[in-house]
Structures are given as structure tokens and as C-alpha cells.
C-alpha positions in Angstrom: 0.0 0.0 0.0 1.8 3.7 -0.8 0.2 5.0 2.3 2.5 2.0 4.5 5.3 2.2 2.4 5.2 6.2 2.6 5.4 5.7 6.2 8.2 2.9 6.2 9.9 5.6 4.1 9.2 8.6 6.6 10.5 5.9 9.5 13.7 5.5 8.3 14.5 8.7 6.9 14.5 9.6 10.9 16.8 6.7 11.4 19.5 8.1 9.5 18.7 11.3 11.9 22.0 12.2 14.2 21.8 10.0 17.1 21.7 12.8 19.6 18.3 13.8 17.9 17.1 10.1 18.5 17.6 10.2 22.0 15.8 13.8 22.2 13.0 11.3 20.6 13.0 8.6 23.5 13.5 11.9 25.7 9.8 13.4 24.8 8.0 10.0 24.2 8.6 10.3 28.1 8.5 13.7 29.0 5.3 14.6 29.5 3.6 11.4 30.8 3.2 13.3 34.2 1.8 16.7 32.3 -0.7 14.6 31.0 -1.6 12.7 33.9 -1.5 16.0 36.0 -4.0 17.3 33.4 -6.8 14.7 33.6 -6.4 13.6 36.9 -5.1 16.5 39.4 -8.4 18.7 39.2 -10.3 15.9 40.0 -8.0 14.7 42.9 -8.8 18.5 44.2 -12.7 17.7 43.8 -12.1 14.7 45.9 -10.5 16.5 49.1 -13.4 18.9 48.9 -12.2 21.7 46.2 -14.3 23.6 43.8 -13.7 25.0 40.3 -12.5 28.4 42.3 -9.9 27.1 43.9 -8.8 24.8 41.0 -8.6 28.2 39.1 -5.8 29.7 41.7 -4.0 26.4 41.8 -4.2 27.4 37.9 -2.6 30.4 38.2 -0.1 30.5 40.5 1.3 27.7 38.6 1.0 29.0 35.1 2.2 32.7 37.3 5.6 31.3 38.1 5.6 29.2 35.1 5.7 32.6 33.5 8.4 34.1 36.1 10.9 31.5 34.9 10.0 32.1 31.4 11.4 35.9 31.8 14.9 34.4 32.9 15.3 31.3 30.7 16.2 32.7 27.7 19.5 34.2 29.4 20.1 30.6 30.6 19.4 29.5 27.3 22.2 31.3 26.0 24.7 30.7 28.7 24.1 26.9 29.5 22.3 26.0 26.7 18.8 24.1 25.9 20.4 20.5 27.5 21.0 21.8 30.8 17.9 23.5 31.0 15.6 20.2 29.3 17.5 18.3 32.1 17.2 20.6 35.0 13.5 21.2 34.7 12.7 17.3 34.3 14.5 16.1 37.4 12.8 19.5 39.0 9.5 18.7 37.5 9.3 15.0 38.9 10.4 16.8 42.7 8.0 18.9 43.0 5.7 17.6 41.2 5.7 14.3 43.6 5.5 17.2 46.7 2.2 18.2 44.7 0.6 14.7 44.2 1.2 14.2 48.1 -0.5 17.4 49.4 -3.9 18.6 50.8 -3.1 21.5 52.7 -4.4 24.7 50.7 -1.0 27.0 51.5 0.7 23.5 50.7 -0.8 23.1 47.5 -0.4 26.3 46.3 3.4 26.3 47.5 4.2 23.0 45.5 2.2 24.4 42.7 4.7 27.3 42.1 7.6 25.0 42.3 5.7 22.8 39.7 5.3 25.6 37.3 8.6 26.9 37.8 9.9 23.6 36.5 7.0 23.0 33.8 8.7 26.2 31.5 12.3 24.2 31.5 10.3 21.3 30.1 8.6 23.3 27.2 10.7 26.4 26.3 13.5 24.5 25.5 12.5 22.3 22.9 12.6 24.3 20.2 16.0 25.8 20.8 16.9 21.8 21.1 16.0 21.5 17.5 17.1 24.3 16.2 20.9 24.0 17.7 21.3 20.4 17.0 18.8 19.3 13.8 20.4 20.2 10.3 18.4 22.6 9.0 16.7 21.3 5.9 15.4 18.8 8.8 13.9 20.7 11.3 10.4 21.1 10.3 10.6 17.3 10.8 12.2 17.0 13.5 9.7 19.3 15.4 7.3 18.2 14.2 7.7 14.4 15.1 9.3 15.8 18.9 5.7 17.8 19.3 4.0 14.3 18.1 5.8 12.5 20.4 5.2 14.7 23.6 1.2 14.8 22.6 2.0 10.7 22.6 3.5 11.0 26.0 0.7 12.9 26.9 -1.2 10.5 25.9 0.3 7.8 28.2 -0.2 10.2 30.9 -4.0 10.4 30.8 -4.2 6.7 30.2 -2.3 6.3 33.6 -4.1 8.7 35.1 -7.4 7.4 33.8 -7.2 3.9 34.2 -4.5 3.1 36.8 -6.6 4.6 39.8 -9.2 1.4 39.4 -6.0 -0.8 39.0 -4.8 0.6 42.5 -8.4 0.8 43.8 -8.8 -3.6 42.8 -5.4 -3.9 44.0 -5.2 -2.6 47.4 -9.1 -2.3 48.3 -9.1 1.5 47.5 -12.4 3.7 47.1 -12.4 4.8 43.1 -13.0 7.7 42.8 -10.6 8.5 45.9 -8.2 10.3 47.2 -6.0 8.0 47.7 -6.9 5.8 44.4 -6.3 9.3 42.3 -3.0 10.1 44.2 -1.3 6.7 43.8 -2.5 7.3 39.9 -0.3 10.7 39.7 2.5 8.8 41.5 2.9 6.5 39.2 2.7 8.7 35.9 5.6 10.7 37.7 7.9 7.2 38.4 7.2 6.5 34.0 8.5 10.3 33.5 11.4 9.2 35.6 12.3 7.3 32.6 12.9 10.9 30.1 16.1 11.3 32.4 18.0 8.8 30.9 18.3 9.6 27.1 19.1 13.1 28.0 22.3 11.2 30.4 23.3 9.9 27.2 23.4 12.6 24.8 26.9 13.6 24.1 27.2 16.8 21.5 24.3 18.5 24.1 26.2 18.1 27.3 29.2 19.7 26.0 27.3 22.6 24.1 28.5 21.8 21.1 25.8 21.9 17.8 25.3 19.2 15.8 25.0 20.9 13.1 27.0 24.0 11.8 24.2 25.5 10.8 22.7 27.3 13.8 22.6 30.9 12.1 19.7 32.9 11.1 17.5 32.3 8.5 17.9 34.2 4.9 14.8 36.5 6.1 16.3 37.5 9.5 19.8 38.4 7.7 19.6 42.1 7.4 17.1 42.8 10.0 17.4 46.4 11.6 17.0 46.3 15.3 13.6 48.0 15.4 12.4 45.4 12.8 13.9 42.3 15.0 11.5 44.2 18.4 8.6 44.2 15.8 8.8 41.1 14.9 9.8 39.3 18.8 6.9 41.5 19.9 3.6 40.3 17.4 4.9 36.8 18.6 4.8 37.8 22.2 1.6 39.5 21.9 0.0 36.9 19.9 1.0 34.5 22.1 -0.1 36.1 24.9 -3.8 36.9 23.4 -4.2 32.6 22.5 -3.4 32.3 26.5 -6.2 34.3 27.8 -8.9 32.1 25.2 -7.0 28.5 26.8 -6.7 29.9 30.4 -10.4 30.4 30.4 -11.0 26.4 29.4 -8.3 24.5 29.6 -7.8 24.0 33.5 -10.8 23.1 34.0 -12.2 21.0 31.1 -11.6 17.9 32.6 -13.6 19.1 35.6 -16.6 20.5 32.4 -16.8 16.7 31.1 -16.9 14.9 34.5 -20.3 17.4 35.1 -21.8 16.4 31.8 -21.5 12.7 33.4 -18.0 11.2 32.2 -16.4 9.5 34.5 -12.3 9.8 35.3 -11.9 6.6 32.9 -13.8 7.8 30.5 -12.5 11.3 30.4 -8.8 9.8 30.0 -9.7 7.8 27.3 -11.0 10.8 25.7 -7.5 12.7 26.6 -5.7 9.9 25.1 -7.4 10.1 22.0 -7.5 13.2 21.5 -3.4 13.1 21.8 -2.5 10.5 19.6 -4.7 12.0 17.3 -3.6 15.2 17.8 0.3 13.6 17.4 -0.4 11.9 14.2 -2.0 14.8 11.9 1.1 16.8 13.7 3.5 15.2 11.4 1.3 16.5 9.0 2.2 20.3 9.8 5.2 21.2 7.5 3.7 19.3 4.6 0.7 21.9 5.1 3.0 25.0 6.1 4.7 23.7 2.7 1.7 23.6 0.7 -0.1 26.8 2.2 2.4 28.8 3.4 3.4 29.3 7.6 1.2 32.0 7.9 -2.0 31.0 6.0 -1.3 27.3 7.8 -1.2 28.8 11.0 -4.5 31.2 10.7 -6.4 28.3 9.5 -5.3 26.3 12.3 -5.6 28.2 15.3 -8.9 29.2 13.8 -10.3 25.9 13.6 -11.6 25.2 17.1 -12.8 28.8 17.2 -15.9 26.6 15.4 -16.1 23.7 17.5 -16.1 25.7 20.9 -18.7 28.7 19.8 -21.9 25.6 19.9 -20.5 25.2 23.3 -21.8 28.8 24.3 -25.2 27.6 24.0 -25.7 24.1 24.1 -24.2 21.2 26.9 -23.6 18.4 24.8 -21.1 15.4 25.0 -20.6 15.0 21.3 -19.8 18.4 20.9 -17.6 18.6 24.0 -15.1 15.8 23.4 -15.1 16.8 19.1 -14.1 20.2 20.3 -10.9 19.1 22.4 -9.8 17.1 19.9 -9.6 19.7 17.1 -7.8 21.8 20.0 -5.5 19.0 20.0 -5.3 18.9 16.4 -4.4 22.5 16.2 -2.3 22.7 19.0 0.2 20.1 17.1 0.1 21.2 13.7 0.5 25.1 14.5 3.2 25.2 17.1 5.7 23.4 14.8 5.3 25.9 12.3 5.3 29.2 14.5 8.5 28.0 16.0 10.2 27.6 12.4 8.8 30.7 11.4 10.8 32.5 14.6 13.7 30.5 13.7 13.2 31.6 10.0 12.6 35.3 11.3 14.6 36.3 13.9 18.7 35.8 14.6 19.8 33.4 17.1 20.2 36.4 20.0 16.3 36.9 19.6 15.2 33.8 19.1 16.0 32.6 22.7 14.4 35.7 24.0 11.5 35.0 21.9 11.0 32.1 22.8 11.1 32.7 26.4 9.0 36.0 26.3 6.3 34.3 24.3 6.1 31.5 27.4 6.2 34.0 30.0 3.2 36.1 28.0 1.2 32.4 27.4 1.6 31.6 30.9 0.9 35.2 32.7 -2.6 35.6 30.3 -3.0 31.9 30.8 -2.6 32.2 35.1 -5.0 35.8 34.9 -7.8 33.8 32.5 -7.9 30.6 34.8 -8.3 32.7 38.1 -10.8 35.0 36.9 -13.1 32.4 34.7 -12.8 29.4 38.1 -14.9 32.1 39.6 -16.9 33.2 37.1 -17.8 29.3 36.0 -19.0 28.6 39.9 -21.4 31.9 39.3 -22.3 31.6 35.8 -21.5 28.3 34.3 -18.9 27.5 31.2 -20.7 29.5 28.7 -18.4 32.8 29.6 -15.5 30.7 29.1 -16.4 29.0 26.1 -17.2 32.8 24.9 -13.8 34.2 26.1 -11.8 31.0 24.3 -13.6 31.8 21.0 -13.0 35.7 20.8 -9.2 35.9 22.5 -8.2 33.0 19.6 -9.9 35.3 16.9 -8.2 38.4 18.2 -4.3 36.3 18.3 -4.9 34.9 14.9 -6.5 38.6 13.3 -3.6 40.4 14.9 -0.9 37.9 13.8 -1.8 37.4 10.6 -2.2 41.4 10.3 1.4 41.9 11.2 3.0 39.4 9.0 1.3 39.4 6.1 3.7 41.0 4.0 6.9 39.4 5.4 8.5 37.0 3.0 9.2 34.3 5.6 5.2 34.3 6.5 4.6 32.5 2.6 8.0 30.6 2.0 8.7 26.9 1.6 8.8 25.3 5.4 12.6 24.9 5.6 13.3 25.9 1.5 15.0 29.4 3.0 14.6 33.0 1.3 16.6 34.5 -1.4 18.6 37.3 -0.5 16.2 39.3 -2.5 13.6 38.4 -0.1 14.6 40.1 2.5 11.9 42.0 4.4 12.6 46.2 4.4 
């Protein structure tokens, strides 16, 4: 069949990748298993111990608030100890505090291992990209991010089957209520032990640890050369901005969606299955991202994408329905995995290497400041009011990022390039 043999093809094309690239692979098919579990399960651990969507929402945001705190300083590590130290710091951080988290149901002590949580969550994230970009060759690296992002929506997607199934295992096991508290925090344990396991490719990565590239060709691209320093702020700041206006749509949903589908009668199981799929979907039409970008353009790929749910979410404003519910995560999902690839190449495509570390690192601090501010204010506003102000906010603040992104760039060359083809020097924007 061509589809098979396309994909035997595409399967050892990333075998011939350089090795240190594989083990960034086996490093994000593990890395997130705990994100994902946290995700599904941690909202309705808090239910359990007696917590309602408001305080879920502050757990939200003081995590996502320091997530953004170390955002602000990461890209000055970034440039002095580079994106392995920083990928390896915030995993053996992440599985610390996050263990702390899982075992705590003090308020204060909840909301004190939630900061350390976030504080390690942007070390996990921010520096993925930079990875790529420092050590893929550059022809490659639409691939390779785009297979990395699969593979952490994969990880994921272990996650929220631990987390979904493995608190009945535990209940069966030791004679443990399910739901629980007890049930559900065993369940996060042991999503954080498989996470564990992202530790060891980075150990044995070798061009990384030293800071040394694996490829010489780090620079910036073609449309970057050339850039006047007022046009580089331009440019850093529509990311930043745009970035920052996605957050406050997701902040107003995402924390608390899990806690949304448990109400319209799904149970944890159920709900994880749901997560799962939605992530290995999501991480399969990923790898499908540069082909579009490549076929479309970045910038057209991108607006449609991010556009998408926009139409899934709006019936959401006005009518409760499972159907709609779980199609409408998935197209997030779906989005989220075929547009981030392609934003990060367009700022490694835009902007020189000095900026792109700062970009990178502002545009995490703005996601996760709008991101803290939407989940506190809409935890309170869904106990008064229900999830139709959310579902409104997530609809118009994706609008407005994808309007006032698409706005800015519209006439830059690197915005309707080739995914990885490069820019003539005649392309330069003025």
C-alpha cells in the first residue's frame, strides 16, 4: 500500500537522523507522561478532598504565574548553559516537585508546591525548540519538530491513560475507594515514576552536554539576515503578543475541562480515554504540519489552524452536549500540534539566534501570565455563571491572536516561504 510504504519511508528517513536527535525522541515520548496525567487527573483529585472550580482556578494560576516568572529568565540561561541543561534541570525538578504536589492537601501547601511545579514546567517546554534548532540540520527541522511535538502529545497521551485507568488498577489492588483520594494520588505517583524514565536519554546525549551543535548550521535564516533592530522588536513583539492573546482564550478552558466533562456525566476513565485520544490524534495529523505549512504557506497554515476550534467551541456557548464537548478538544489538539511546529520555524526563520532565545522565552512568559489571569478570573466566574463565559472568552481571545498575527505578518516573506526551502537574499523584508 503507498500510504504503508510512505510511512516505512518517513521511519527511516528519521533513522538516519544524528543520534543525539534520537535520544531527544526517547526523551519526549517520556516527558510529559506526568503533564498529561496531572492534566486529567489533578483537578479531580482536588474535587475529591473537597475543592471547587474556584480554587482549582488559583491552583491554575499560581502555577502557570511562576511558570511565566521563569520564562522571563530562561532565555539568558538558554544562551549561557544551553537548551540540554535546562531540558535536564527542569525534568529532574518537574518529577520533585511535582511528587510534593501529588502528596499534598493542605491549601498554603498546595499552592506552594504548585509554584515549584510551574517553575519547573517552563524548563520542560521552552526549550524544545531551541533543542531542535541548535542540533537538527536545517533542511530537517520542520521534521524534526514536528515528530518531537507528536511525540510529547504521545507522551501525553500515556499520561491520561495512567491517570485514567490506573486509579481502578490501585483501587482492585489494594481495596481502595475509586473515585478516591487516595486511588487518584497513587495514579499521579505513578505517571511521575514513568516520567522518571525521560532522564536517561538526556544522560546519554553527548554533543548536548558539551554545548557543542550538531549541526553547523545554527545561524539565522535568509529573512532574518539584514534585520534592523527596530524590525527584530517588531517582529519578537507580534509573537509575544500573539501568544499572549491565544493564553487568555486557553486559560479560560483548559484547567478546568476535565472538571466541564466529568459534570456532563463522564467519569475519570472515561475522560482519560478521551485525553488519550484526543493526543494520539492530535500527534499523528502533527507530522502532517510542515507538509501543510509547505503547501499553504506558515502563515496561512497557521491562521487556519488556530482558527479551527474557534468553530467547534462557539456551539459550546449555548448548548451542553457530549458529542460536541469531546469533538471540540480534539480539534484543540489537532491545532495545537500542527500550529506550534510551524510558529517555532517561522521565529527560527525570522529572527537571529540572539532573539530567538528571547522570543522564545518571552512568548512563554506572556502564554503563561494571560493563561494564570484567565484561569483565576473564569474558576470564579464558572461557579457563578457556568462554562458558557469561558467558552465565549476562548472563542474571541483565539480570533483576536490569529486577526492580529496574521495582520502583522502578512507581507513578510518568511510568512509564505517553503517550510525549511530558506529566502533569497532578494527576499529580504525592508
Amino acid at each position: 500500500m503507498p500510504i504503508v510504504r510512505s510511512l516505512v519511508q518517513y521511519a527511516r528517513g528519521l533513522l538516519h537522523l544524528p543520534r543525539d536527535i534520537q535520544l531527544f525522541f526517547f526523551y519526549a515520548l517520556f516527558s510529559n507522561v506526568a503533564i498529561g496525567a496531572f492534566a486529567l487527573l489533578y483537578n479531580l483529585y482536588l474535587l475529591q478532598i473537597g475543592f471547587r472550580e474556584d480554587f482549582i482556578g488559583l491552583v491554575n494560576a499560581v502555577s502557570t504565574a511562576s511558570l511565566a516568572l521563569s520564562a522571563l529568565s530562561l532565555g539568558k540561561l538558554l544562551q549561557q548553559r544551553g537548551a540540554w541543561w535546562c531540558l535536564t534541570f527542569g525534568t529532574a525538578s518537574y518529577i520533585v516537585a511535582s511528587t510534593l504536589l501529588a502528596l499534598m492537601t493542605n491549601p498554603g501547601a498546595i499552592l506552594a508546591c504548585a509554584l515549584l511545579q510551574g517553575l519547573a514546567t517552563t524548563f520542560l517546554f521552552v526549550p524544545l525548540m531551541p533543542f531542535v534548532i541548535d542540533h537538527a540540520p536545517r533542511e530537517q527541522r520542520p521534521t524534526v519538530a514536528a515528530v518531537a511535538l507528536s511525540l510529547t502529545s504521545i507522551s501525553a497521551t500515556i499520561g491520561n491513560l495512567l491517570a485514567g485507568w490506573s486509579p481502578t488498577w490501585f483501587g482492585l489492588a489494594f481495596g481502595l475507594p475509586v473515585p478516591g483520594v487516595l486511588s487518584f494520588r497513587l495514579g499521579l505517583v505513578s505517571s511521575i515514576l514513568v516520567c522518571g524514565v525521560a532522564l536517561v536519554p538526556l544522560a546519554l546525549m553527548r554533543a548536548p552536554r558539551r554545548r557543542v551543535s550538531s549541526t553547523s548550521d545554527t545561524a539565522a535564516g535568509p529573512a532574518a539576515e539584514g534585520l534592523s533592530s527596530k524590525q527584530i522588536r517588531v517582529y519578537l513583539f507580534t509573537f509575544v503578543v500573539a501568544g499572549g492573546l491565544l493564553s487568555l482564550g486557553n486559560g479560560a478552558v483548559v484547567p478546568f475541562y476535565n472538571v466541564y466533562l466529568n459534570g456532563l456525566g463522564l467519569s475519570a476513565e472515561t475522560i482519560g480515554i478521551v485525553f488519550a485520544a484526543a493526543s494520539l490524534i492530535g500527534a499523528v495529523f502533527g507530522l502532517l504540519g510542515p507538509a501543510i505549512a509547505q503547501r499553504l504557506g506558515p502563515l496561512a497554515a497557521v491562521t487556519v489552524l488556530r482558527l479551527l476550534p474557534v468553530f467547534f467551541y462557539t456551539p459550546l456557548t449555548v448548548v451542553q452536549s457530549i458529542p460536541f464537548a469531546i469533538s471540540a478538544h480534539i480539534v484543540r489538539m489537532i491545532s495545537i500540534s500542527m500550529a506550534w511546529p510551524i510558529d517555532s520555524m517561522l521565529i527560527a526563520e525570522t529572527l537571529p539566534p540572539a532573539a530567538r532565545a528571547h522570543a522564545f522565552s518571552l512568548r512563554s512568559a506572556a502564554w503563561n501570565i494571560g493563561f494564570a489571569g484567565a484561569s483565576f478570573v473564569a474558576g470564579r466566574i464558572i461557579v457563578q455563571a457556568g462554562y458558557a463565559p469561558a467558552f465565549v472568552a476562548y472563542c474571541a481571545f483565539c480570533t483576536l491572536a490569529v486577526a492580529y498575527f496574521s495582520l502583522r505578518f502578512r507581507h513578510h516573506p518568511a510568512a509564505h516561504a517553503q517550510v525549511g526551502s530558506g529566502l533569497s537574499m532578494s527576499q529580504r523584508p525592508r
